[in-house]
C-alpha positions in Angstrom: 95.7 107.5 183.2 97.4 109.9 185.5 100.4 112.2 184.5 103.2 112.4 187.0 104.8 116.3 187.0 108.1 116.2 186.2 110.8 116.3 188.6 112.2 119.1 190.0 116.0 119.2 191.8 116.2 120.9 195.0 120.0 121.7 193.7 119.6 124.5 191.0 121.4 123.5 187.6 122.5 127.3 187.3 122.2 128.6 183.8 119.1 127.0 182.8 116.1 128.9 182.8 114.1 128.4 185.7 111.0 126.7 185.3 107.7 127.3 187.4 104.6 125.1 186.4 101.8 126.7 186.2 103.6 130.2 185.4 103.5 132.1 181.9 106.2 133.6 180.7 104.4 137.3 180.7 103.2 136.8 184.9 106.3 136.0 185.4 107.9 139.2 184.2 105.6 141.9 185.1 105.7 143.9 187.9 104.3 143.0 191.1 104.3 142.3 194.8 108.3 141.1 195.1 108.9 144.8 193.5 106.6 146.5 195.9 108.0 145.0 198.8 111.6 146.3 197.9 109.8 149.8 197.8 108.2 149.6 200.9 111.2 148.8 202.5 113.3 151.4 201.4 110.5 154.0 200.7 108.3 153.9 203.7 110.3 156.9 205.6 108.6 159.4 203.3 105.7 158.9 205.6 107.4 160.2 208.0 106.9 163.9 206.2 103.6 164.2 206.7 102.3 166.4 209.3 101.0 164.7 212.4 102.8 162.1 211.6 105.4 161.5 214.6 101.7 160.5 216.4 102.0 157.4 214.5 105.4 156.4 214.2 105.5 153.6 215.9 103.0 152.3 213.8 104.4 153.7 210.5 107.8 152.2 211.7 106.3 148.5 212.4 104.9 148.7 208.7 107.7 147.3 206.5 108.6 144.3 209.6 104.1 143.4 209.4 104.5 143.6 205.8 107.2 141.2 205.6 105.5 138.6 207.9 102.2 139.0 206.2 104.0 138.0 203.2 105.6 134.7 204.9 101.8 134.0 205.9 100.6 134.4 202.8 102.7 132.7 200.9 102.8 129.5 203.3 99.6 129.1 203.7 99.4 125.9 201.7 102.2 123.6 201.4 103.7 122.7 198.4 106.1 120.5 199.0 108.8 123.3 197.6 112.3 123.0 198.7 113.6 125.7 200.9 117.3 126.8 200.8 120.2 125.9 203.0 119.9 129.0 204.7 116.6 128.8 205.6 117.3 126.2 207.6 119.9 127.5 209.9 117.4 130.3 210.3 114.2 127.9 211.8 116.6 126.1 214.2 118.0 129.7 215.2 114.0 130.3 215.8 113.5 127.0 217.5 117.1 127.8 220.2 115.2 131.3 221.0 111.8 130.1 222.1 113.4 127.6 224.3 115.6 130.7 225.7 112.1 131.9 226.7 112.3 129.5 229.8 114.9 131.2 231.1 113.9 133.0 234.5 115.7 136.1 233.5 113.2 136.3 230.4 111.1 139.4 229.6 108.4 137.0 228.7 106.2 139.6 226.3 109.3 141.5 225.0 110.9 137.7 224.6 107.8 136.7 222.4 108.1 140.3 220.8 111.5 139.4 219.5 111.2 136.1 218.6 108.4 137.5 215.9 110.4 140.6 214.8 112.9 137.9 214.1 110.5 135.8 212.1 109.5 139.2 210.1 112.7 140.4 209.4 114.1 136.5 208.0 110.6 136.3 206.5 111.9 136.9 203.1 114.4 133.8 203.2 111.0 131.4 203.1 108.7 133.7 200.9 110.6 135.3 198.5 112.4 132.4 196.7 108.4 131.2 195.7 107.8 135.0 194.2 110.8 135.5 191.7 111.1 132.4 189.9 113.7 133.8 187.1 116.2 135.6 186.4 114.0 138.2 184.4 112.0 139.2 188.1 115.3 139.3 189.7 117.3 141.7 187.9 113.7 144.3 188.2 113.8 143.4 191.7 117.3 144.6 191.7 116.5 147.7 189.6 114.1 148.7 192.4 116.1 148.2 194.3 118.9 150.7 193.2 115.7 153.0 192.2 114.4 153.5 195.5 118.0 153.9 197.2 119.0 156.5 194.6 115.5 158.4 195.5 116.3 158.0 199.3 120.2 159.5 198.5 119.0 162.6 196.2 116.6 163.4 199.0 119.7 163.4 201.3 121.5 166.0 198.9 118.3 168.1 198.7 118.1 168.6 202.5 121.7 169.9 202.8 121.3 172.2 200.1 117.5 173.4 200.7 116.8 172.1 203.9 113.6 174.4 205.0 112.0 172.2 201.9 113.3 168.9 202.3 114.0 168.1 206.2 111.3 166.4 207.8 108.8 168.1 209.9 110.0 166.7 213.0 112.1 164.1 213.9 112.0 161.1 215.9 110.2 161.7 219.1 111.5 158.3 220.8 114.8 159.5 220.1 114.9 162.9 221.4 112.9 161.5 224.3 116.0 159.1 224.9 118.5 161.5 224.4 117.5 165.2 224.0 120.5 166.7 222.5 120.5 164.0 219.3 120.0 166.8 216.5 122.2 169.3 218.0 124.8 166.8 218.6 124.6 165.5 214.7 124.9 169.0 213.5 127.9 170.5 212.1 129.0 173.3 210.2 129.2 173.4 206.7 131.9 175.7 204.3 129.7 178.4 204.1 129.0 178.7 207.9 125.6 177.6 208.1 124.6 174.3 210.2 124.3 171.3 208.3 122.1 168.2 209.8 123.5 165.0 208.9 121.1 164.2 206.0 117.9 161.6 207.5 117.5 160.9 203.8 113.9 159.4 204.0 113.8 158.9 207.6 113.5 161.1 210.6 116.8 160.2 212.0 120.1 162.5 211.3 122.5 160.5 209.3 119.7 158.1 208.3 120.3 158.9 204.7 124.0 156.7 205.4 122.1 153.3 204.1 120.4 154.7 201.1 123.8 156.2 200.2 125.5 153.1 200.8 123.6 150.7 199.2 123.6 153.5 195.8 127.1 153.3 195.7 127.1 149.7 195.5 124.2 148.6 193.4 125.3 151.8 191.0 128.5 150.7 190.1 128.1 146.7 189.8 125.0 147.4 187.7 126.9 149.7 185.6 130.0 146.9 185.3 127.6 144.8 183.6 127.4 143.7 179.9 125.2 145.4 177.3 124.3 148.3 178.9 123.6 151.6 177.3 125.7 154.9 177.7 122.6 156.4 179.4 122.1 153.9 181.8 125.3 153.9 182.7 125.6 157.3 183.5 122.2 156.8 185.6 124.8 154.2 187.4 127.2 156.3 187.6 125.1 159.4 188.8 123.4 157.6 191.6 126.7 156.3 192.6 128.5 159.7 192.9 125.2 161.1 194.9 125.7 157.9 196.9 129.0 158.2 198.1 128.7 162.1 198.6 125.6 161.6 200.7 127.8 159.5 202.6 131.1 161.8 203.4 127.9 164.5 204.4 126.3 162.3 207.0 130.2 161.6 208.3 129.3 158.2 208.4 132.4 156.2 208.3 131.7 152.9 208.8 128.8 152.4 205.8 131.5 154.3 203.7 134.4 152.2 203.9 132.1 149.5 203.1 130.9 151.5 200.2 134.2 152.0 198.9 135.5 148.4 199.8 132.1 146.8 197.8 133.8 148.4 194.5 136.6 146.4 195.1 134.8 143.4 195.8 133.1 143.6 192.9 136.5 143.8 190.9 137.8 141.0 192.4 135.0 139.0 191.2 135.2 140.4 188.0 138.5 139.1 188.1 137.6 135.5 189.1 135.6 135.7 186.2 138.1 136.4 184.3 137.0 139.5 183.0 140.3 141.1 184.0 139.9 144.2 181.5 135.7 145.2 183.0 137.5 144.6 186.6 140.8 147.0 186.0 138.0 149.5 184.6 136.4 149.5 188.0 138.5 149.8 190.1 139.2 153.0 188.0 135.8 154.1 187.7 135.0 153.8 191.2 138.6 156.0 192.4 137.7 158.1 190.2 133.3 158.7 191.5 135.4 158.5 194.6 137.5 161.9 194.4 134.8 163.8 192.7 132.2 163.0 195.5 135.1 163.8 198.3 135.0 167.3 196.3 131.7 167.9 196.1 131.1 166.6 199.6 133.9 169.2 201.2 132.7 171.9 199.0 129.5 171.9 200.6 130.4 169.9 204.2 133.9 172.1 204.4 136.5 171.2 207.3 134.0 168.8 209.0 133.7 166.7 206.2 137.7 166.7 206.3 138.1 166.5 209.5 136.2 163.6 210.0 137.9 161.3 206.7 140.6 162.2 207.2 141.4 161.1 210.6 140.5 157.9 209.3 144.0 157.9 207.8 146.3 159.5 210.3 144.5 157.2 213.1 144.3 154.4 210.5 141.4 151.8 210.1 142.2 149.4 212.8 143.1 152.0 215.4 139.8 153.6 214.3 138.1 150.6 214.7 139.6 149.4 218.1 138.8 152.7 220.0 135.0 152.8 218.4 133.5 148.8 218.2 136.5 146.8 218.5 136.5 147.0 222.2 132.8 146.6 222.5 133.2 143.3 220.3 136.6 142.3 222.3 134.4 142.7 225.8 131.4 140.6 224.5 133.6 137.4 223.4 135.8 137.8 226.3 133.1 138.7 229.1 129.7 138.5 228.4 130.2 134.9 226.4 131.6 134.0 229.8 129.0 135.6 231.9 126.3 134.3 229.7 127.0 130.9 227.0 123.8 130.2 226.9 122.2 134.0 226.6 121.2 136.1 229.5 117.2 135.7 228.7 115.1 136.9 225.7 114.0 140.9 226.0 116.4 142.7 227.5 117.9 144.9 225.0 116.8 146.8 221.5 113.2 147.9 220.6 111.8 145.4 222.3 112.8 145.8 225.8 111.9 149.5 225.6 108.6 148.8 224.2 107.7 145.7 226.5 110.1 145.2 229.0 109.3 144.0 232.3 110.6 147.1 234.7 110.0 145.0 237.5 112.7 142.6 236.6 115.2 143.9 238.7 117.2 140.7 238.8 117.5 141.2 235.0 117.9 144.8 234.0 118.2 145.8 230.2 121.2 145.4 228.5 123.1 147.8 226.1 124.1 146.3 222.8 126.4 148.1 219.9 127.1 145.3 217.8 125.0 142.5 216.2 127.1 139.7 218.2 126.4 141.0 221.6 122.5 140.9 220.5 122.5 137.2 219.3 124.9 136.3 222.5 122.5 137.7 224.9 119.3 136.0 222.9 120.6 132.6 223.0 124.8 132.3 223.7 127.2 130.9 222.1 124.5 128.8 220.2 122.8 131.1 218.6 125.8 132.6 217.8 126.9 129.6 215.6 123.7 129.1 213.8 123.3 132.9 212.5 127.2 132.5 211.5 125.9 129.2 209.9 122.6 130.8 208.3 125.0 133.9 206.9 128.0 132.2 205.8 125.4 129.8 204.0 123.8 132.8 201.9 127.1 134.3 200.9 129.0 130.7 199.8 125.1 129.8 197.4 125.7 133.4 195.6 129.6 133.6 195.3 128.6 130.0 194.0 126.2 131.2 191.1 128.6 134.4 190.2 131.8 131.6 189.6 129.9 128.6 188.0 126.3 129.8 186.6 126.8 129.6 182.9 124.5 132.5 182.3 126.2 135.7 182.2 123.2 137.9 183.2 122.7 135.9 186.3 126.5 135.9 187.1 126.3 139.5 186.6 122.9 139.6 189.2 124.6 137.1 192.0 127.8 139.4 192.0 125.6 142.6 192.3 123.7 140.9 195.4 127.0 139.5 196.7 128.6 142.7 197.2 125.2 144.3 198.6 124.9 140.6 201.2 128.4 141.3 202.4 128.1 145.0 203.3 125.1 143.9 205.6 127.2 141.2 206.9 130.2 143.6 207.5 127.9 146.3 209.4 127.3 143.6 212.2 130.2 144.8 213.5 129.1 148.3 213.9 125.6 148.0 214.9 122.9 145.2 215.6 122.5 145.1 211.8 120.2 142.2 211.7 117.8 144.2 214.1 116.7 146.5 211.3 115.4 146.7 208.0 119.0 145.7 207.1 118.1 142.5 207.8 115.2 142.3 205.7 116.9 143.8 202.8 119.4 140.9 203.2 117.1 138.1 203.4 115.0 139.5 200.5 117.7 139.1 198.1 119.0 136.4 199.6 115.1 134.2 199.0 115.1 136.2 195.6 118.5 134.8 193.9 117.5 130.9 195.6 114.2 131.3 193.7 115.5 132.7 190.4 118.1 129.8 190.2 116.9 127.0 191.9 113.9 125.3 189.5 115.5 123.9 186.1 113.8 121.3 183.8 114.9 118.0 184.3 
């Protein structure tokens, strides 16, 4: 007589250990490829140091985006009839909208078919993730790596401002220089002892590239260290990594990625707070004004007027004035004139990596286009479409986790969706800065986005 599996509900019953047939309890723990991926991701700059290596960027910079399709190969290479989130969704009809774009006339065809699969790679992790971590016991290590390898990428950042003969890469980015000459000299500054300081490339050979690591420290450090049950010494890890964070931050003058930095710890209170852990919420707030100050010291004790100069005028300009005269007008002109010029998109290729790599230079009728912000990228690759199903596919991701940190009955995954939440809503937030969702940014998103659907959605019937 044949045995019928049991039944599974697409619709997680938070709270309830997951359950994966077929899965011990010890393979699903362990260490493995979900980890590794999060260390690629954030570790595969340090490449970047060796010598000869500029020869090979582009191939070294393609590696974390090949990875993360290989993966989505991999792991569909059999169906098995496993549900896939909401978000996932929006995400195959945004694929579907852009190659029917590629029938536009103004089309770079081969940089158009280049974007649609960087696209795939960097969403990859929505489809393939959520069938690697299948608990709650993979997703706090994936989390740990997470924080891990952005604490390694923000202590490398302090290390080249203080020794940077050692620490600063060999060279930096040849495509960049080649586009604009004068990029290190222009992100140089002078620091309170008179020497030139390059904005920190962290593990990257980009100045200011150490901004994300620095970012994404600050946040991860503090919520982790907000949680239950931790130990005084991993807290202070928290802690450290959060004030090496944030400094790393007021060094590479990066303003944008450290409002978000400092507006995550409040985030993270207020969900404390809907949690009703007012007491763990007040003491964040506290904790973080306080990492805050000392890191604004330490950063204009070594950074000196610039590092003043440049925070500062945040306040005497204030935020939306700020704002308005950096992206704000960028985003006003794309929903006021290029949504008119162009509803439907303006043809796949023409702007990012992929037009300079494989666009058509022949297309005169179609000429590349210069985005800022993620908006104008998704209103040029499909209009006003495409514009509502990546708003759709986002808004999607951030309402499932704020979902599992207000009902999940388990406090360690409550503490693990409010950690992600905070992380998922910085990424959302730098759309508005820069085409966010054309970087590894993107893939970090996704990544935990697939991760915390997969820990939470399988639960014994």
């Amino acid at each position: 007589m044949q045995t019928q599996s049991p039944p599974y509900s697409a619709t997680p019953l938070v709270g309830v250990r997951p359950y994966a047939p077929g899965v011990t309890e010890g393979a699903r723990e362990r260490w493995g490829w979900p980890e590794l991926f999060i260390a690629i991701q954030l570790l595969w700059g340090a490449v970047l140091f060796l010598p000869g290596a500029q020869g090979y960027r582009l191939y070294i910079r393609a590696l974390p985006y090949v990875v993360s399709g290989a993966a989505l190969v991999y792991y569909f290479r059999r169906a098995t009839g496993e549900p896939t989130s909401a978000s996932a969704k929006w995400l195959v009809a945004c694929f579907a909208l852009l190659t029917l774009n590629l029938l536009q006339s103004t089309t770079h065809l081969v940089a158009g078919v280049g974007q649609i699969v960087f696209q795939i790679c960097i969403a990859a992790p929505a489809f393939w993730m959520s069938r690697a971590v299948r608990d709650e016991a993979r997703l706090e290590m994936l989390v740990w790596v997470f924080f891990a390898s952005s604490f390694v990428g923000s202590t490398m950042g302090i290390l080249q401002v203080y020794f940077p003969d050692l620490f600063l890469p060999p060279e930096f980015s040849q495509l960049a220089q080649a586009l604009n000459p004068d990029i290190v000299s222009s992100l140089t500054y002078v620091g309170a002892d008179g020497r030139p300081i390059i904005r920190p490339p962290g593990l990257s050979d980009l100045p200011g590239g150490a901004s994300v690591a620095g970012m994404m420290t600050v946040i991860l450090g503090l919520t982790l260290a907000a949680q239950r049950q931790r130990t005084w010494l991993v807290n202070a890890v928290c802690f450290a990594g959060g004030a090496i964070g944030m400094t790393v931050l007021f060094l590479t003058h990066v303003r944008a990625l450290s409002l978000l930095a400092v507006a995550s710890v409040g985030v993270a209170a207020v969900l404390r707070f809907r949690q009703g852990r007012t007491a763990e919420g007040t003491l964040g707030i506290v904790a973080g004004a306080g990492l805050l100050a000392c890191a604004y010291v330490w950063a204009v004790s070594v950074g000196g007027e610039a590092v003043t100069d440049r925070f500062l005028g945040l306040v005497d300009g204030g935020l939306f004035r700020t704002f308005e005269e950096s992206r704000g007008s960028v985003l006003r002109y794309t929903m006021a004139e290029l949504l008119y010029e162009f509803p439907l998109g303006a043809g796949l290729g023409r702007w990012g990596m992929m037009q300079v790599l494989f666009g058509d230079s022949t297309m005169w009728q179609a000429p590349p286009i210069h985005v800022e912000v993620q908006p104008t990228g998704w209103l040029l690759d499909g209009g006003l479409p495409l514009l509502v199903l990546h708003a759709g596919a986002l808004a999607t991701s951030l309402v499932y986790s704020y979902r599992i940190v207000v009902k999940a009955t388990a406090v360690r995954l409550r503490d693990l969706a409010a950690v992600l939440l905070c992380a998922q809503l910085a990424i959302v937030m730098l759309c508005l800065t820069g085409p966010a969702f054309n970087t590894q940014l993107g893939i970090q998103f996704w990544a935990v986005t697939g991760a915390l659907f997969g820990a939470t959605r399988f639960s014994r019937a």
